[in-house]
N, C-alpha and C positions, 0 to 999 in steps of 0.2 A: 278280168279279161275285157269287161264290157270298156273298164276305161281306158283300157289299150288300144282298143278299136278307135274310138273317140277321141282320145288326145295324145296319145303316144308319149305316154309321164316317162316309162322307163328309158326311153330312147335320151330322151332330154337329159333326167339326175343322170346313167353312168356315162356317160357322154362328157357332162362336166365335172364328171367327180375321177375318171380318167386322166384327163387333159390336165387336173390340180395334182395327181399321185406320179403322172408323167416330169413335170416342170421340175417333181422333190425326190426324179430318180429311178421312181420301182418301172419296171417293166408293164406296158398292156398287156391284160390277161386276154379280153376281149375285148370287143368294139360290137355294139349296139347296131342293131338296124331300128328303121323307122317303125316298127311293127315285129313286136318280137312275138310271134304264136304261128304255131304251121295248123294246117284243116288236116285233117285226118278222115279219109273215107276211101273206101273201094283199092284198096292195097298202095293207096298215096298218103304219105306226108309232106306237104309240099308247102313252103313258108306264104305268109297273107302280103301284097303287095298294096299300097293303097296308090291307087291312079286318076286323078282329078275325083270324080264323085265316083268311084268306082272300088271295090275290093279285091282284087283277082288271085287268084290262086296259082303261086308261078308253074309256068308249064302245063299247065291243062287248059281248058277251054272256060274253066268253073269261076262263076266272076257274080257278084253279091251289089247291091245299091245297098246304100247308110242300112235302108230301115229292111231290107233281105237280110244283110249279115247282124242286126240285132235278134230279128227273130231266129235265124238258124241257131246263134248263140243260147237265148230262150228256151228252145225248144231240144238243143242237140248239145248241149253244152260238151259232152264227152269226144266230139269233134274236132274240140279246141285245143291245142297240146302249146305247151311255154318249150320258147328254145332255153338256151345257156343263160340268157341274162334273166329272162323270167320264174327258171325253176326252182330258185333258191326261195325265192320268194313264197312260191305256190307251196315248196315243202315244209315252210317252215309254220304255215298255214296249216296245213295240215296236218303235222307231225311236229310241235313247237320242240323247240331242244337249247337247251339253256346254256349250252357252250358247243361248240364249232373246234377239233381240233384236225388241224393239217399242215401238211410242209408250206416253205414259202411264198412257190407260186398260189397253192390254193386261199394262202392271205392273201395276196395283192389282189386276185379278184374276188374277194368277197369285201373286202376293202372300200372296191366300186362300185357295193351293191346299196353302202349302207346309205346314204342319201334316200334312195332309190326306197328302201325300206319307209322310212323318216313321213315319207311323203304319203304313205298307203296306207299308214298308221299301223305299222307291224312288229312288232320287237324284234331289234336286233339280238342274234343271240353274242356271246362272248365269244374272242376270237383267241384259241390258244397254239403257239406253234408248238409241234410237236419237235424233238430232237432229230437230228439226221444219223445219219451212221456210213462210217466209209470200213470196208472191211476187205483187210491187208492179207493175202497168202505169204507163206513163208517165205516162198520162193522171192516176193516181192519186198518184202521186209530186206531180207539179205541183198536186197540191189541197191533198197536205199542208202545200207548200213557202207554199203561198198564206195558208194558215189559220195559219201560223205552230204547228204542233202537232208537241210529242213524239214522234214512233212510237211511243216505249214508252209514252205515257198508252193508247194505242188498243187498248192491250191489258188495261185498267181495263172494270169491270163501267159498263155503259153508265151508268146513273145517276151514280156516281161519276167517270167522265170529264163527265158533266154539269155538277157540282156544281164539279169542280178547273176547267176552262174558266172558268165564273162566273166564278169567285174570281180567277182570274188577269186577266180582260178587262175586269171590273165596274171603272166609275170611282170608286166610292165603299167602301169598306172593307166587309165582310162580317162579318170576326171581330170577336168581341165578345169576347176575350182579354181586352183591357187591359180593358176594364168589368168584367169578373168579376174580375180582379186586384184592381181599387179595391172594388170590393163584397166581398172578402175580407179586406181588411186594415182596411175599416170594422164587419167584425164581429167581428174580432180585438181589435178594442177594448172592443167592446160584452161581450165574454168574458170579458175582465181586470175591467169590471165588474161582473160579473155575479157572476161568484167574490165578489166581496168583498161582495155583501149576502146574496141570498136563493138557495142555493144551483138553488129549484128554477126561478128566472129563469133558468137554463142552457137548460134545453127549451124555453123559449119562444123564445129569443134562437135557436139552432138551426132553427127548424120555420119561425123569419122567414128565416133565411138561406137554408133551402131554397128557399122560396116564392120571394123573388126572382132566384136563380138561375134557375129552373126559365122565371120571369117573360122572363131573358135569352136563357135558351135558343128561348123561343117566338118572341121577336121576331126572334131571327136566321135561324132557319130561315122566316119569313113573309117577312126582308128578301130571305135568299137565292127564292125562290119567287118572287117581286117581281121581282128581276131577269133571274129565266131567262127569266119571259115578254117583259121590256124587250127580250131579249136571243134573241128566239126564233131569228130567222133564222138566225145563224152558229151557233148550236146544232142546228139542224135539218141544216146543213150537214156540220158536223161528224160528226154520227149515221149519218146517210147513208153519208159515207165509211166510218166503223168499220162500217155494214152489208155494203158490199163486202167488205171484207177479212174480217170475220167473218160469212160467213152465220148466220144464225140464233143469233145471239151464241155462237157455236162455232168454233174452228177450222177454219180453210179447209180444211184436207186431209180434213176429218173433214164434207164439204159439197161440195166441187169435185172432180171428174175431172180427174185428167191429161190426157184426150184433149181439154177443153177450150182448155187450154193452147195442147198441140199443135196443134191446128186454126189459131191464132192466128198462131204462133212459129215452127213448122216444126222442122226438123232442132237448128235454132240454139240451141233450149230445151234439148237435151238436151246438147250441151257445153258449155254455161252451166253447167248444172246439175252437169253432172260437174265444173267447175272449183268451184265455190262451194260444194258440201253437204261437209262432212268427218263421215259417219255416224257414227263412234265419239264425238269432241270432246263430245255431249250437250250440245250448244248448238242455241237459237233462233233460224235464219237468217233474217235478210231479205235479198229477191233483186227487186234492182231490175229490171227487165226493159227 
């Protein structure tokens, strides 16, 4: 804590160990502040703010110099509480644990802590994902069986299960592939002459071949647009369902209660469930019901 006050390590490693897990894709878990510990006293928890030589305590009056907030520290240590980026830290400190298992968000932000760790001289512990589980009502089962649909497309960003649906159900061809092939190989020609008179008919011949590309690309995405609405209903259908299964275009576990379940399914759920989840495996179950 006392280094936290002092130089503010944590803020600095997740910070840039964030900004490296960012650039390679995973989502922010968190984002650091300059001072990550809140004061605890008198029915407040309220985060440490550092303000030129000054400590304050946001929203109260209660404000510390350098060498006040080391001795409160000193003397009251139990006043000091770690937010979100410090706790892992402090618990792993206190309660060491030689493996760490959680779904994916809780990797990506423990992910950002390990620098963070590195620098304090604290061991990391192992980092194991646990498997997920999507779990299918009958009712649901029988609609996918209906709709003729992948389970694994349902797990495609809803637009894009839109867009593959289309394409698959459309009577009439969507890709405009073979037209841009022939429109390629007719300015391949047009390049062979072009070299051989005025070199700077290259550009031109170029800036047309974009143009009509560009020409193909519009009409396909207007034909595909064109069809979804020919095609609403069994799209609308579609959607619906991958609404059940992902609330809020989210993972069900990360939206639904167990006790839902249960309510439902009774005792039966839960030695289903022990027979189907294999937690190590780091696999995505689906669990018919």
């Amino acid at each position: 804590m006392k280094e936290e006050l002092l130089r503010q390590t944590s803020s600095e490693k997740v910070a840039s160990s964030a900004e490296q897990l960012a650039a390679e894709g995973y989502k922010v878990q968190v984002n650091p502040r300059e001072i990550n510990l809140f004061y605890l006293a008198e029915e407040i928890r309220e985060r440490i703010i550092k303000e030129e030589d000054f400590y304050i305590v946001h929203e109260t009056d209660v404000r510390f110099t350098k060498a006040e907030i080391l001795e409160e520290l000193e003397n009251h240590p139990e006043r000091f509480s770690p937010n979100v980026i410090m706790r892992p830290l402090y618990q792993e400190v206190i309660l060491p644990n030689l493996c760490y298992i959680g779904g994916g968000g809780e990797m990506a932000y423990w992910f950002e802590l390990k620098d963070y760790f590195e620098s304090q001289q604290i061991p990391f512990p192992v980092l194991l994902l646990r498997n997920s589980a999507l779990l299918v009502s009958a009712k649901q089962k029988k609609k996918i069986e209906n709709l003729d649909v992948d389970v694994e497309d349902l797990f495609l960003k809803q637009s894009d299960l839109r867009t593959k649906r289309t394409q698959e159900i459309s009577e009439i061809d969507i890709d405009f592939s073979p037209q841009k092939k022939h429109l390629e190989q007719q300015f391949k020609d047009l390049y062979q002459l072009a070299e051989k008179t005025d070199k700077s008919f290259v550009g031109a011949v170029a800036a047309q071949e974009q143009k009509q590309i560009n020409g193909l690309q519009h009409l396909e995405k207007r034909l595909l647009k064109a069809q979804k609405r020919k095609l609403k209903d069994e799209l609308q259908r579609l959607t619906n369902l991958q609404d059940q299964l992902f609330p809020k275009q989210s993972l069900q576990e990360r939206n639904r209660n167990f006790s839902e379940f249960y309510e439902i399914y009774g005792k039966e759920l839960i030695q289903q469930l022990k027979q189907e989840l294999k937690p190590l495996q780091q696999e995505f179950s689906i669990i018919y019901l």
